[in-house]
N, C-alpha and C positions, 0 to 999 in steps of 0.2 A: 849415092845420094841418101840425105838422111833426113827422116820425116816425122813428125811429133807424132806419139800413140796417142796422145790425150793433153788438149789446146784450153779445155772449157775450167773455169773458177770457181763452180758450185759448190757448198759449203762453207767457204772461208767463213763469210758474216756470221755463220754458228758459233765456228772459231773463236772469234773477236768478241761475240757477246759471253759466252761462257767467258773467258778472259776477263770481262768487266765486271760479268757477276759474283768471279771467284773476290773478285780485287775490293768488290764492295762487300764481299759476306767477312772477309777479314778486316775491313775497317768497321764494318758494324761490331764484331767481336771484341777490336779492341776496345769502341768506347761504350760495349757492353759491361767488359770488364772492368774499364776506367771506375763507371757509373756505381759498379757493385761494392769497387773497392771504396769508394768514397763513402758509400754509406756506411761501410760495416767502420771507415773509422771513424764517422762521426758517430757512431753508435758507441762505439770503445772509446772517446774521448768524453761522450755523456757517461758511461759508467766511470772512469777513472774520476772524472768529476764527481761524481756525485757520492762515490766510495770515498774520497776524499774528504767531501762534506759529513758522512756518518762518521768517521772516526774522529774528526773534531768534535762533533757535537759529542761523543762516548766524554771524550774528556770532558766536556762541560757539564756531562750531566755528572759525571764524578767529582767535579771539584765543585758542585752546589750539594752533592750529598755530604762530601766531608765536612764540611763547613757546618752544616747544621747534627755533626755526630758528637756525642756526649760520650767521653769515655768511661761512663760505667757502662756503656753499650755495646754490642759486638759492633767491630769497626765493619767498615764497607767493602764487600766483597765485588766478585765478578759480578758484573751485571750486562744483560743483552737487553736491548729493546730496540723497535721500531724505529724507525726513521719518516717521514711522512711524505713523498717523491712521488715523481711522474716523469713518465708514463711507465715506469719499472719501479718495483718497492727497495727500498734499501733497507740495513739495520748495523747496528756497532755493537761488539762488544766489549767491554771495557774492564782489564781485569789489574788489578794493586800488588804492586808487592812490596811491603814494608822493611822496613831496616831500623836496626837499632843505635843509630848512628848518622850523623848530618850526610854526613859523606856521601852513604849506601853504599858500604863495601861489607855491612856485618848484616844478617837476615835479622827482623824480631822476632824473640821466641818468647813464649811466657806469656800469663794470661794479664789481659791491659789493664790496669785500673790509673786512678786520678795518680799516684806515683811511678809506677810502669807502663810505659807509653812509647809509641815508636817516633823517631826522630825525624823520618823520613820514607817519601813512598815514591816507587816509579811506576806510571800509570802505561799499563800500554793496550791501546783502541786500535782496534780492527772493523773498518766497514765495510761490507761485500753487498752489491747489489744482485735482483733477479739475473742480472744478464751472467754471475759468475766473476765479477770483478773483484779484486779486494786488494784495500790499503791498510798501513799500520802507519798510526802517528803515536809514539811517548813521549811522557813530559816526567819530569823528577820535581815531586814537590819537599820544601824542606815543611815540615811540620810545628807548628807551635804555638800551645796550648793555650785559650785565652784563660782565666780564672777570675771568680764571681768575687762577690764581697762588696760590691756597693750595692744600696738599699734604689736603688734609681736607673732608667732609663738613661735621662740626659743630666749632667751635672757641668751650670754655667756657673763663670766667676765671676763675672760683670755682667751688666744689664743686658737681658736679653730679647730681640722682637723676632714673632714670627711671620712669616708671609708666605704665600703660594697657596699649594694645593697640596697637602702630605696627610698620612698618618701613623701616628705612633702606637704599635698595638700591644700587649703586656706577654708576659710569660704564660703567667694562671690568670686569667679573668684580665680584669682592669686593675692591672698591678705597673705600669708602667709611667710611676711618677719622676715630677722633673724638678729640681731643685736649683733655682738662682741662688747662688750663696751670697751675692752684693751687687746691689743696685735691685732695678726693676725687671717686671715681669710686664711686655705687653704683646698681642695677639686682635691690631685693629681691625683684620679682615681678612677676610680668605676662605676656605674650606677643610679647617685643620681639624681633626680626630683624634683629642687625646685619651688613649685608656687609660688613664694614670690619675696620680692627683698634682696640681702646683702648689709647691712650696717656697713663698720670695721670705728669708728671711729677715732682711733688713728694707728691704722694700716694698713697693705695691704690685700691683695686680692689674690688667685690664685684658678684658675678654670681649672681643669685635662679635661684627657680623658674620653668621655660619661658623661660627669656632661652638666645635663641643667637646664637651671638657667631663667624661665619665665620671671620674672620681671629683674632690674637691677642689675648690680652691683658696689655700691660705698664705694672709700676707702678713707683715708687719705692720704696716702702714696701709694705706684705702685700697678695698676691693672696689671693682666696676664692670657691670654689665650692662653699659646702655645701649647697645647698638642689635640691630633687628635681629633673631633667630642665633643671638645668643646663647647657651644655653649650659648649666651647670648640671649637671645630674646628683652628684653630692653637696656638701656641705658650701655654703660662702663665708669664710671668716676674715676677721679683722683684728689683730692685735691689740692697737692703739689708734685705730682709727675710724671711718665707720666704711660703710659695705651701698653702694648705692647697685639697683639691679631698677631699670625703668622699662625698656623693651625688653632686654634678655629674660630669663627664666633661670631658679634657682628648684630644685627638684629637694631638696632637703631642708636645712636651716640654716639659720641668719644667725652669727655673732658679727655684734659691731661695738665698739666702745664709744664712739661718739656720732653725733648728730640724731635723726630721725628714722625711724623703723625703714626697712627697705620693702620696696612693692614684689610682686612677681613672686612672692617665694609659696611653696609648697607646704613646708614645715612650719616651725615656730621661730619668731624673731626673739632673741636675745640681746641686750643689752647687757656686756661685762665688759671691764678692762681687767679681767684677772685669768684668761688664755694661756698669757707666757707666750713667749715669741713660736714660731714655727720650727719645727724639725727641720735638721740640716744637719749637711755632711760635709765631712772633711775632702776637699779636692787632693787628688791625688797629686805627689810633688817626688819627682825623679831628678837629682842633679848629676852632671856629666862627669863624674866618677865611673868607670870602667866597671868596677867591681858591681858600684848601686844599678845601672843599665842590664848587668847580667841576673843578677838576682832578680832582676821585675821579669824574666822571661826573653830579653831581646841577647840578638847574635851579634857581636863586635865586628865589623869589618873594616875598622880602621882605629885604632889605639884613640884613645883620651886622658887625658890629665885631669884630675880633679883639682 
């Protein structure tokens, strides 16, 4: 006959909870780890990002320094600077390397001036933020030279009006005159900033509300400043006709050849028809001859006939 040594279940339930808690301590683990992984790559996806954003900006700040470099000057080197980001700091470096040649397959050697100059540069930006990230973006710019020789800011060929809200500022001082070479010059209102002087040589003149006009203004035909906060800081002339100023303001002096003295002015009024017309320039004129296109400085990418 056979008999059980031991009938009683005591412990199991221990069993079974251990069991439970093991089965839960591993599912807390896994979406412990889920949890950690998630962050670290939304954190690695804000540095790629944003490392992305410093080396574009390297290039932007590179191609606003080229643009304003004079080549009697040392051209634009490597440059690192800040970034402005959160909640980690970024920065780019931005470093040039020039060629003598549109292509960039030949390096520039030689020291730059207005006749040896490089053809071409490939820019290449590096952004790395706090956390360790880093991007590179390059760009291949072709290069080409703008060159001086007119006496003027803006040179129009037919009558011109301004409007909005702009300003035109000068090189040296209030040097940044504008030249209508045919028809009129007007300016009925707005908030414009000329540093320059107006020159209409076959036409007239009018200068609105809030237009200030540093330098002069001369016409061939009638000057006018009637409209409120006007305001001329040099000269108001008139060729052959006269110069009316009632609300604006003239900070220097009046030549007018006909009518009655003008009001508002500063200096002395003059009375001459013997000025001569206004200073003027010749508009620039390019015909689509291949050869004349390449000589003004421009690169053919497609044949022309003259």
């Amino acid at each position: 006959m056979l008999t059980r040594i031991r009938d009683e279940e005591q412990g199991i339930a221990m069993v079974v909870s251990l069991l439970i808690v093991f089965v839960v301590l591993l599912l807390a683990t896994v979406v412990f780890g889920q949890a950690v992984h998630n962050s670290n790559s939304s954190a690695y996806n804000r540095n790629r990002l944003t490392s992305v954003g410093a080396a574009e900006a390297g290039l932007n700040y590179w191609y606003n320094n080229v643009q304003n470099w004079s080549p009697s000057g040392t051209p634009p080197g490597a440059v690192t600077r800040a970034v402005g980001s959160a909640p980690g700091t970024a920065s780019f470096t931005a470093t040039p390397t020039y060629y003598s040649d549109a292509a960039g397959t030949t390096l520039f050697s030689g020291t730059i001036s207005s006749s040896n100059y490089p053809l071409s540069v490939k820019i290449k930006s590096v952004g790395t933020t706090s956390g360790g990230t880093a991007r590179t973006m390059e760009s291949f710019v072709v290069l080409r030279p703008v060159y001086g020789g007119f006496n003027g800011a803006l040179i129009a060929n037919s009558s011109t009006t301004f409007s909005n809200n702009f300003t035109v500022n000068g090189l040296n001082g209030n040097d940044a005159d504008i030249y209508i070479l045919t028809g009129n010059f007007s300016d009925p209102s707005g908030l414009e900033s000329i540093h320059g002087s107006i020159f209409v040589p076959t036409g007239s003149a009018t200068v609105g509300t809030n237009v200030h006009i540093y330098g002069q203004v001369w016409a061939n035909t009638a000057v006018s400043a009637t409209s409120p906060q006007a305001q001329i800081d040099g000269d108001a002339k008139s060729s052959t006709a006269g110069v009316t100023i009632s609300s604006g303001s003239v900070g220097g002096n009046a030549y007018y050849c006909t009518g009655t003295a003008p009001s508002n002015v500063a200096g002395t009024k003059n009375q001459t028809c013997a000025l001569g017309p206004p200073p003027t320039q010749s508009f620039p004129q390019i015909s689509y001859n291949q050869t004349d296109w390449q000589n003004a400085g421009y690169t053919n990418i497609q044949n022309f006939s003259g």
